[in-house]
N, C-alpha and C positions, 0 to 999 in steps of 0.2 A: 334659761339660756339654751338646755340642750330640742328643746320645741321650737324654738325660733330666734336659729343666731342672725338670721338678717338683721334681724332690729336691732340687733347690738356692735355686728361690728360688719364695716361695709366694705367694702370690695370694688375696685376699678381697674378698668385696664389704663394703662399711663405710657407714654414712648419715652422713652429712655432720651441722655443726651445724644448720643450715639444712634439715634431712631431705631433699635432692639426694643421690641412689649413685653412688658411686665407689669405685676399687681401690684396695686397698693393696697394690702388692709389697714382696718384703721377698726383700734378696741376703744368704741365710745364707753366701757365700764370703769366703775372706781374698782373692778379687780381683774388682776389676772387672766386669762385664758389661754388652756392647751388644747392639742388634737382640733386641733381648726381646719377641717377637710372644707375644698374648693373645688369645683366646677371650673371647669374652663372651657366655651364652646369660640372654635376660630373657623376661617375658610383656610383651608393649604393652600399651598402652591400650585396644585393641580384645579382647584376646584370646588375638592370636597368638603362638607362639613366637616367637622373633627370635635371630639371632648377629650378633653383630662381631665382627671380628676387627681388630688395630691391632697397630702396632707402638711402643713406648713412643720416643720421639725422643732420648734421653738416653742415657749412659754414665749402668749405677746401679752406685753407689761400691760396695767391699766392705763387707760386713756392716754395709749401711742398707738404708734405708726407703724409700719414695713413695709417697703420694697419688695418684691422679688420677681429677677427676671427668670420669664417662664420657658428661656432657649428656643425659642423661636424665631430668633431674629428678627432679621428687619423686617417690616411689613408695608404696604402700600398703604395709604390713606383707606381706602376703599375697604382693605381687610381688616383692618384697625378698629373703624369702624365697623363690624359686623362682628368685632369679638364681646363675648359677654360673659358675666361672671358672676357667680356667688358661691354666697358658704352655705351650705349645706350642714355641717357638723360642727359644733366646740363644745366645752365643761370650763366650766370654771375650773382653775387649776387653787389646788387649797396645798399647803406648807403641813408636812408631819412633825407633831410634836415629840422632841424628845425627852 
């Protein structure tokens, strides 16, 4: 997983009800994953390219989903289209035994 989380859990940008962008990833694994860092490249308002990069804050369960809006508001079709994503970073998240 930590060589190549693409394969394992994917990443989209999605418009919100409210037309606000946000990611969906999505943990195709039968376990766990934490420290899920993502890439975000958009156009701004002005023009320019842009990256974030963030770390998702959560344990994403096995083989679910998540949301998250990325505070950028609303965007045009046009920049919507130009934004792209992926993960970059995850581990398996493993339960300490007590």
């Amino acid at each position: 997983l930590p060589s190549h989380p693409a394969q394992y859990i994917t990443v989209q940008s999605v418009r919100l009800t409210d037309g606000r962008v946000a990611l969906k990833l999505q943990n195709r694994t039968p376990r766990s994953v934490k420290g899920v860092v993502v890439t975000v490249q958009f156009t701004d308002v002005s023009g320019q390219q842009r990256q974030l990069n963030g770390t998702l804050p959560q344990v994403l369960a096995a083989e679910s989903s998540v949301v998250i809006d990325l505070g950028l508001g609303q965007l045009t079709d046009e920049r919507m289209a130009s934004t792209r994503a992926s993960v970059i970073r995850a581990y398996l998240a493993t339960s300490r035994k007590r």
